[in-house]
Structure formats: structure tokens, C-alpha cells
C-alpha positions as CSV (number, residue, x, y, z in Angstrom):
1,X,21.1,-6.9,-38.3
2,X,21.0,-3.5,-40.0
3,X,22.3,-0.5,-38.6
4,X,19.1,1.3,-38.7
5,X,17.5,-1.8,-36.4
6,X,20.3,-1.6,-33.8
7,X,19.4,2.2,-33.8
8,X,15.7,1.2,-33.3
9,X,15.9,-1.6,-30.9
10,X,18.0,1.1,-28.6
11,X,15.2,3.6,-29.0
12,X,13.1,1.1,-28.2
13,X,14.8,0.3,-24.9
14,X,14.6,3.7,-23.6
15,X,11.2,4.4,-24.0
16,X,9.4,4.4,-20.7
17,X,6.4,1.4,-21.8
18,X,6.6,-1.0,-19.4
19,X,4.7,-1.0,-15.8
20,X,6.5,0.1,-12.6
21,X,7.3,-3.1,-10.7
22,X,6.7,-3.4,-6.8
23,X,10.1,-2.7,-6.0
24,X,10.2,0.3,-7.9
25,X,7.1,1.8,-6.2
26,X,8.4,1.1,-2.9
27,X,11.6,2.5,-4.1
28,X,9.4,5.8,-4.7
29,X,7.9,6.0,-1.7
30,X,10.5,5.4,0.3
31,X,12.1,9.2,-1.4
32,X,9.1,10.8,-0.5
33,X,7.9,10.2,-4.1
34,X,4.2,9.9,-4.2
35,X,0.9,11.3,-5.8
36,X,-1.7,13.5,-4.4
37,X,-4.0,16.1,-5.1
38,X,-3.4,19.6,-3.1
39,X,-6.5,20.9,-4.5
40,X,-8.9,17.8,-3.4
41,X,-7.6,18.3,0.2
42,X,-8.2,22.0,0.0
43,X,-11.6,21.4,-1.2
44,X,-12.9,18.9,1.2
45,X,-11.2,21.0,3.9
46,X,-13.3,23.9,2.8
47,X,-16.6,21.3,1.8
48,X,-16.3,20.3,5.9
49,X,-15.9,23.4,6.9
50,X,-19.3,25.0,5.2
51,X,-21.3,22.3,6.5
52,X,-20.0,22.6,10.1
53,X,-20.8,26.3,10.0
54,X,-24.2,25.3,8.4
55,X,-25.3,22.9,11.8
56,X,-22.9,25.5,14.6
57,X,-23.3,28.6,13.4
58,X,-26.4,29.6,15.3
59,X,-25.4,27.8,18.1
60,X,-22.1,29.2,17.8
61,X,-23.4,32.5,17.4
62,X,-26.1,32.4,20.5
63,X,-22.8,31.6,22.8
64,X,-21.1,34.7,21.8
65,X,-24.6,37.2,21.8
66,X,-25.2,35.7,25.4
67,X,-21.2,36.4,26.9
68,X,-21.5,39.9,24.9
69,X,-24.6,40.4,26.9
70,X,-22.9,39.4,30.7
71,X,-20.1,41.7,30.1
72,X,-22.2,44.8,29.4
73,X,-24.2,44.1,32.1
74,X,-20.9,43.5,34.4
75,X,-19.9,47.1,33.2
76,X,-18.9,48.4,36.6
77,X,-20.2,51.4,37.2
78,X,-17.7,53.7,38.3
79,X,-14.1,53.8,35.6
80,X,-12.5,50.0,34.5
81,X,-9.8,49.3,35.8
82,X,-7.2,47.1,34.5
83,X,-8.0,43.7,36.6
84,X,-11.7,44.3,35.1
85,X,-10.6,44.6,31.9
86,X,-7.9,41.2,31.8
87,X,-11.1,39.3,32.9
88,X,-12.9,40.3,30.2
89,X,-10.0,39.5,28.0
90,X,-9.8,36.4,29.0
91,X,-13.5,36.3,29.0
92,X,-14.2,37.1,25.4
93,X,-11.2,34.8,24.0
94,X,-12.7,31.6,26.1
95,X,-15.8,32.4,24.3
96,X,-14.3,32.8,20.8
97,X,-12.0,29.8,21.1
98,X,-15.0,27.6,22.1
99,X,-16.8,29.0,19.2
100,X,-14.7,28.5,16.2
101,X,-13.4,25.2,18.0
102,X,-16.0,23.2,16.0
103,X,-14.8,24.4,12.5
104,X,-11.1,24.5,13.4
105,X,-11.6,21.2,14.3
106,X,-13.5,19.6,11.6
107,X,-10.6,21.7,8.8
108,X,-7.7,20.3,10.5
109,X,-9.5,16.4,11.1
110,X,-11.1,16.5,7.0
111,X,-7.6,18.1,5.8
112,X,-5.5,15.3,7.6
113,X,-7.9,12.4,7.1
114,X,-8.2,13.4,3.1
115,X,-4.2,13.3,2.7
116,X,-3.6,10.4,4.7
117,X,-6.4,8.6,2.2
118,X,-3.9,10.0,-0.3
119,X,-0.8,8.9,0.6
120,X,-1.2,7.2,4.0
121,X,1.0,7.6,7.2
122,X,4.4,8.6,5.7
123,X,7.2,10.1,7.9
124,X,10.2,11.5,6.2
125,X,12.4,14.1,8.2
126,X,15.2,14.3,5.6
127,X,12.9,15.8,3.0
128,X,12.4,18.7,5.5
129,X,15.9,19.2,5.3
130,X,17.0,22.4,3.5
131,X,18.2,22.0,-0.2
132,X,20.3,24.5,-1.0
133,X,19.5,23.6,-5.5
134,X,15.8,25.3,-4.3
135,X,18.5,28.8,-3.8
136,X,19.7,28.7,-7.0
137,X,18.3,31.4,-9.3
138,X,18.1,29.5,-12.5
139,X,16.6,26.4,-10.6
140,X,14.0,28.9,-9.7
141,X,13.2,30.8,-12.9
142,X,13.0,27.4,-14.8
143,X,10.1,26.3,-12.1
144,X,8.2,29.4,-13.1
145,X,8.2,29.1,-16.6
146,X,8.4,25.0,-15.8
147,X,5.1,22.9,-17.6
148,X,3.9,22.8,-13.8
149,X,3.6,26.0,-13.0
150,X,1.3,26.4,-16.2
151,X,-0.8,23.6,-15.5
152,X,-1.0,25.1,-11.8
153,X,-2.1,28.9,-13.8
154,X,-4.5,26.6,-15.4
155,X,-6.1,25.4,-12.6
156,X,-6.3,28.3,-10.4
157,X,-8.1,30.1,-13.9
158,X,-10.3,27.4,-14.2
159,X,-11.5,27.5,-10.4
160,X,-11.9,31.1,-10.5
161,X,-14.2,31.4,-13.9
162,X,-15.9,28.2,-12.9
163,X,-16.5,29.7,-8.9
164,X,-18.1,32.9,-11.0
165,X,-20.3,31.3,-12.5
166,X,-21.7,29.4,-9.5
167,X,-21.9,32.5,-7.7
168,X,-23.8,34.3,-10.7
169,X,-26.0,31.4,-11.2
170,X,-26.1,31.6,-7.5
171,X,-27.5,35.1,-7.3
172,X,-29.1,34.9,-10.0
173,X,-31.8,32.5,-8.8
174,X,-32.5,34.6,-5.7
175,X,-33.0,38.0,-7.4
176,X,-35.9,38.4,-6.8
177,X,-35.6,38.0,-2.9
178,X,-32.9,40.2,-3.1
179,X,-34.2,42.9,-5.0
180,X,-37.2,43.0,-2.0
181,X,-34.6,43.5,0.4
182,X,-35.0,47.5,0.1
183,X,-38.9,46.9,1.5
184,X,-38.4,44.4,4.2
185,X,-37.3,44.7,7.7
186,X,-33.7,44.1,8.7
187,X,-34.5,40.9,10.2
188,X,-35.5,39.6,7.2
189,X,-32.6,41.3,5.2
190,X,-30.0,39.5,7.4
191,X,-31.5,36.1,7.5
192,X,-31.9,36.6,3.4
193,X,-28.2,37.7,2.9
194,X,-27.4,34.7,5.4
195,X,-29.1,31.9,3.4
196,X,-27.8,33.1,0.5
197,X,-24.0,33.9,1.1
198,X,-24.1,29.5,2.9
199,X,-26.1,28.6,-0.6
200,X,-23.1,30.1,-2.7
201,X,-20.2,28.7,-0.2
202,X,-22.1,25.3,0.0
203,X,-22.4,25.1,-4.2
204,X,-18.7,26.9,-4.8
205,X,-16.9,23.8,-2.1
206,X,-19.1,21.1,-4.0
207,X,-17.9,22.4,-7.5
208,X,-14.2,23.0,-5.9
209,X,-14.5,19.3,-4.8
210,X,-15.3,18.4,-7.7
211,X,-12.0,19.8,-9.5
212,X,-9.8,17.8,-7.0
213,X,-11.3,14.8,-8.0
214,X,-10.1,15.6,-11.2
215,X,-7.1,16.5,-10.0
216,X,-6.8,13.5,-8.6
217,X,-7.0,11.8,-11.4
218,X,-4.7,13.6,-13.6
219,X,-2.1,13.6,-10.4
220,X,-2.4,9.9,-10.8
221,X,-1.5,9.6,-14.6
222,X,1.3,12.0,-14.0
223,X,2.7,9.5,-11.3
224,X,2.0,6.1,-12.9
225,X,3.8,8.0,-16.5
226,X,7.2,9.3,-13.7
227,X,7.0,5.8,-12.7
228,X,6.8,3.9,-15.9
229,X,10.1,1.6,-16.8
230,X,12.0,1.2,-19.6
231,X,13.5,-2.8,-21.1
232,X,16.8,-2.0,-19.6
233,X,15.8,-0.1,-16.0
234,X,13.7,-3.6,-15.7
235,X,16.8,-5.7,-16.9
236,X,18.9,-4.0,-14.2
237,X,16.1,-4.5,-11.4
238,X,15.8,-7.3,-11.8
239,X,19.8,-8.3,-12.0
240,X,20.1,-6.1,-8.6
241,X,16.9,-8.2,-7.1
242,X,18.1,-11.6,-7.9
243,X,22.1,-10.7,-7.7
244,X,25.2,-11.5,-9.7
245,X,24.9,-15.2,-11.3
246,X,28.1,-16.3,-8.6
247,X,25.4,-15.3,-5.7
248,X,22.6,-17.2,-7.0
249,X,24.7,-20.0,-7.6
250,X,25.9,-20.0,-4.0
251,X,22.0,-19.4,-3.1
252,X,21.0,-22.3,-5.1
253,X,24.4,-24.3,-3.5
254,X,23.1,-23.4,-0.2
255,X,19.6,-24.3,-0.5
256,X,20.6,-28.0,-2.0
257,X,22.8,-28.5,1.3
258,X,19.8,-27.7,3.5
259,X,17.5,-30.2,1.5
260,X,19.9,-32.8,1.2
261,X,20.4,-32.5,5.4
262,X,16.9,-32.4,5.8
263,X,16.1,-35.7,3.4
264,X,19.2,-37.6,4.9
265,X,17.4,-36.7,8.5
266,X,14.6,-38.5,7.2
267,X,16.7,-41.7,6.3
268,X,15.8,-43.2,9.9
269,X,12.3,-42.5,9.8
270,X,11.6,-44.7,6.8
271,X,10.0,-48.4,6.4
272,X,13.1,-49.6,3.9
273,X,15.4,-48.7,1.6
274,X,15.1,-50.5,-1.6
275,X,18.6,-50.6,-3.7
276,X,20.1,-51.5,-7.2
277,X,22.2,-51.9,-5.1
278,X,24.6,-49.3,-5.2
279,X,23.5,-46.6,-8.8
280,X,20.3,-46.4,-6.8
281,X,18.2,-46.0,-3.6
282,X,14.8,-44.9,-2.6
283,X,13.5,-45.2,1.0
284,X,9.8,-45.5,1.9
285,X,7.2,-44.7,4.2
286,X,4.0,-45.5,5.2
287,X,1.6,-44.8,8.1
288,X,-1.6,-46.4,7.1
289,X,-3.5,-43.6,9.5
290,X,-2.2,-40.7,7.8
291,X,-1.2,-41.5,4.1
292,X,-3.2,-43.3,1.3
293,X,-0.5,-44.9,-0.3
294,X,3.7,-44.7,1.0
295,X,6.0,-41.9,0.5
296,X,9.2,-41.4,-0.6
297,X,11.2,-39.6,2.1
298,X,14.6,-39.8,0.5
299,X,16.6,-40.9,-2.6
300,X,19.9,-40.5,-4.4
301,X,22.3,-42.1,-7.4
302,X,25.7,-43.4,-6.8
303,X,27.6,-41.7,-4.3
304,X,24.3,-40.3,-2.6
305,X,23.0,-43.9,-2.5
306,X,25.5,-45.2,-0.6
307,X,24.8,-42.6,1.8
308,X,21.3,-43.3,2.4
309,X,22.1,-47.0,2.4
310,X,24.7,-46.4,4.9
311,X,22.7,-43.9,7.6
312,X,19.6,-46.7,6.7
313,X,21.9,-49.4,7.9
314,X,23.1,-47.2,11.0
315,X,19.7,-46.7,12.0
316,X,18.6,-50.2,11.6
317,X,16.4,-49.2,8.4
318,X,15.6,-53.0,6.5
319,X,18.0,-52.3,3.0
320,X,15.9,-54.3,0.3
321,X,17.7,-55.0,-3.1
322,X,15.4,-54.8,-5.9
323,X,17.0,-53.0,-9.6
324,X,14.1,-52.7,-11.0
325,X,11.8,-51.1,-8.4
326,X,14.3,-49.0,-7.3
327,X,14.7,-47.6,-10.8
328,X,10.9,-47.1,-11.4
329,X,10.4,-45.3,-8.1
330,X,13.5,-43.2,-8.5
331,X,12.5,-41.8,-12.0
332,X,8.3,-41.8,-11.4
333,X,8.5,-40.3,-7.7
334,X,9.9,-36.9,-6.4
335,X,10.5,-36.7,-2.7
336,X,7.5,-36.5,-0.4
337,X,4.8,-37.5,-2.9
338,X,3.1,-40.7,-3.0
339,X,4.4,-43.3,-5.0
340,X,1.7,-44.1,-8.3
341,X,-0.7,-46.8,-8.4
342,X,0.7,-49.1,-10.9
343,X,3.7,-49.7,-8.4
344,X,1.0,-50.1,-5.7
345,X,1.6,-54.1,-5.6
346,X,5.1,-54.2,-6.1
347,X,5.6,-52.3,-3.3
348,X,3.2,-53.8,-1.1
349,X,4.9,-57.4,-1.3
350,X,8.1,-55.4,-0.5
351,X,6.7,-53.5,2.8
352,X,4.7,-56.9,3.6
353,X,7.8,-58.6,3.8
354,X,9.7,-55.9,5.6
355,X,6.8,-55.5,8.3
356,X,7.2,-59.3,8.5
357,X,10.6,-59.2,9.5
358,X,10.4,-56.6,12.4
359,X,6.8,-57.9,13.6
360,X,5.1,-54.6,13.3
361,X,2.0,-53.2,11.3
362,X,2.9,-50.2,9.6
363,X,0.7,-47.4,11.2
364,X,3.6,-48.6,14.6
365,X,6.4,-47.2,12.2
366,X,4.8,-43.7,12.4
């Protein structure tokens, strides 16, 4: 291999192209790094909040006209004095509090309810901690001039040319009602100003909504690109996943030990044990209620044989020397699968003569 293609295939390797794996997302979220849109919450926040106005408003309003209008008429008559006054205080902020509650309410449930669909319920104290790096001058001038801070002058352009124009188009359409405004009664003039002032909130939150979709959207590029992988980053996952080859050899130890315990547990439970009689063994199974053909619950070469002819033996488990059967069930049959048709005979004859022996059909051996 060239020099030029060691230089290329190292190039190569550092290149963020390959997905982020599970671990690594969880790995993100668990620093606090996620995606969402500021500007979407904003938006549906302020969306919410027109319409709520839209349905309370009058209501809203009629509360306050009707309070305003008990505490001039509970003027006394002589001079206020202070414990007058306190009630009206206390009077007047009731009655604001239960106006606005409706809006406050709906800004604080929409703004919530859109960043938990964000992000969902995440917790993390330690990134309220103070970080002293966010002190350091150059840290700071570098986020201003930083290609964030751009794309955030961007965006706040783009929403303020694009919320001119839906205010002019806005206006626009009504001139004519508003240039009548001069003639017509002040009634009139306040309900017109009124309609028009929620038309222009109501179409400036859906076009604002609008950008934080696609906000959204770019937020989630961004994230999926920061999370993106190179060949090694995934080679050294996936060594820190799995572990050093010594503890996956141990793993793999371990997990043989448990299935040979649990197989040689099993020993007791079968119908016989057929031999070769000592390179091989293979013990069977069969419970004519629950399997269509028998099982193999155990078997083993050499050393292993012996065992399982010895704990068979123990156990009073019928030991049945036949090489050739013995061979063919070792090599066709894993443990705890059926044993194959073609042996279906041979075996039979074997378990018939076994059952034989101990007096017993074989669903009693269950």
C-alpha cells in the first residue's frame, strides 16, 4: 500500500459518515446534549396565547369594567382613608390576577408541553452549575462572531421582515375600514381597531409558528451532523461495549459453565442415555403429551460423556450402547430440538425397549 492510500484511508477514518449508534445518543442525552427549537416554543407559546385572548378577552374584560364600577360606587363619601384604600388594593389585584389567569396559564402549559414534546422530561442539575469558561473574555467574543450567533441574526431578520409584511398585508386589506374610522362613532372605531390589531397577532403567531417548524428542522440536522461517528469512534464503541478480548473470554467461559450445569441438571430427567460407549453420549426425552417427536436434553464427547453416563447411572437413567446412533444424533441434533425423522425408527426401537424395561409409557416419564 502506497503512502498516499495510508494518507487516504486515515482521512477517511476521521470523517464523521457513519450514523450515531444507540449508545452514543444516550451518551448525549445523558450531558444535557439534545435538539430543540427555542423559536417553535416561543411561537406556539405566543400562537396559544392569541387564541386564548381571542375566546377571554371579553369575558376578561366585562370582570374588570364590573369591579371598576363597585369601587366607584363604594367611593366613601367623606376623605379615604388608608384601610379603604388596602381593600381596594387588594380588590383591584384579585380582579387582575383572575383576569390574566387564563393567558398566563395557557403560555406557561403550551411553552412546557411544546419543549417537553421536544426533548421530553429531562432533569440535569449539574448543567445549572456555574462554568466559569462562559467568564472568559475570548470564550465570549468568539460566540459573538461564532457561525451561531449569525445564523441567530438571520433568524431574528427573517422574522422581523417576514412579521412586516404580514402586518402590511394585514392593514392593507382593511384600509378601507380604516380610513372610515374618522366618520364613524367611537364605538365602532374601537371594535374596528380591536378586530384588526387580533387579525394581525393571530396571522404574525401562525407565520412565527411556521418559522419554528423550520427551525425545527434545521435544529435536527444540526444534531444528527454533532452526532455523526467516525470508523474509529465506532471501533472504540464498540471495543468499550463488548470489553477487552480477556473479558469476553471470561464472559463466554462463564456462560458455557452455566449451560453445561444446566444440561447436566437435566441428565436425570431423561428416558436413556445412548453411548459409543465412552467418545460419545446423547440422552433423550420424550413426553408423548407435549412433544411430537423426543428431545435431546444433554450430550457430550469423551470426558463430558462419561459425565453424563455417570450422573445417568446415579440417577437410575437406562445407559443404552449403540455407536452408531449415538454418533448420528450427536452430530444431527443440538440440545433441546427434536431429533429428525429419518432417525425416528431407530430411536423408537431404542425407547420401546427402554419403556419395556421400567414398565412405563412414556408420557409417565414427564
Amino acid at each position: 500500500m502506497t503512502r498516499y492510500h495510508e494518507i487516504d484511508l486515515q482521512l477517511f477514518a476521521q470523517e464523521k459518515e457513519l450514523p450515531a449508534t444507540p449508545r452514543r445518543r444516550q451518551l448525549a442525552r445523558e450531558r444535557g446534549q439534545v435538539f430543540s427549537s427555542q423559536d417553535l416554543t416561543s411561537a406556539v407559546s405566543i400562537l396559544v396565547v392569541v387564541l386564548t385572548l381571542r375566546f377571554t378577552l371579553k369575558s376578561s374584560a366585562g370582570v374588570v369594567a364590573e369591579k371598576s364600577s363597585r369601587i366607584w360606587a363604594s367611593t366613601p363619601t367623606g376623605t379615604p382613608d388608608v384601610g379603604w384604600a388596602l381593600v381596594v388594593m387588594n380588590d383591584v389585584l384579585i380582579t387582575w390576577i383572575l383576569a390574566i389567569f387564563p393567558v398566563m396559564a395557557a403560555a406557561v402549559v403550551s411553552g412546557a408541553g411544546t419543549s417537553m414534546l421536544q426533548v421530553g422530561f429531562m432533569v440535569k442539575p449539574e448543567l445549572l452549575a456555574p462554568d466559569l469558561k462562559r467568564l472568559n473574555p475570548l470564550e465570549g467574543f468568539k460566540r459573538i462572531f461564532s457561525r451561531r450567533s449569525l445564523q441567530t441574526l438571520l433568524k431574528s431578520l427573517a422574522k422581523i421582515v417576514f412579521t412586516g409584511l404580514v402586518v402590511w398585508n394585514t392593514v392593507k386589506s382593511e384600509w378601507s375600514q380604516l380610513s372610515a374610522l374618522m366618520i364613524t362613532d367611537l364605538a365602532h372605531s374601537v371594535s374596528t381597531l380591536t378586530r384588526l390589531i387580533g387579525k394581525i397577532l393571530l396571522n404574525s403567531s401562525v407565520l412565527l409558528v411556521a418559522i419554528g417548524v423550520a427551525d425545527y428542522v434545521y435544529q435536527w440536522w444540526e444534531y444528527e451532523k454533532s452526532l455523526r461517528m467516525t470508523v474509529q469512534e465506532l471501533k472504540e464503541e464498540i471495543k468499550d461495549t463488548e470489553g477487552k478480548p480477556e473479558v469476553r473470554q471470561a464472559i463466554r467461559r462463564r456462560q458455557r459453565q452455566i449451560s453445561m450445569r444446566r444440561m447436566m441438571q437435566d441428565v436425570p430427567t431423561a428416558d436413556v442415555v445412548l453411548t459409543n460407549p465412552t467418545h460419545y453420549a446423547v440422552a433423550l426425552k420424550y413426553n408423548m403429551e407435549e412433544d411430537n417427536a423426543p428431545k435431546v436434553v444433554a450430550k457430550g464427547l469423551d470426558e463430558l460423556a462419561l459425565r453424563i453416563r455417570a450422573v445417568a447411572e446415579e440417577h437410575k437413567v437406562h445407559v443404552v450402547e449403540d455407536p452408531p446412533l449415538a454418533q448420528a444424533l450427536y452430530h444431527a441434533v443440538d440440545i433441546g430440538e427434536e431429533i429428525p425423522e429419518e432417525l425416528y425408527q431407530a430411536v423408537a426401537q431404542v425407547l420401546a425397549y427402554v419403556y419395556r424395561l421400567s414398565g412405563r409409557m412414556p408420557l409417565e416419564g414427564a
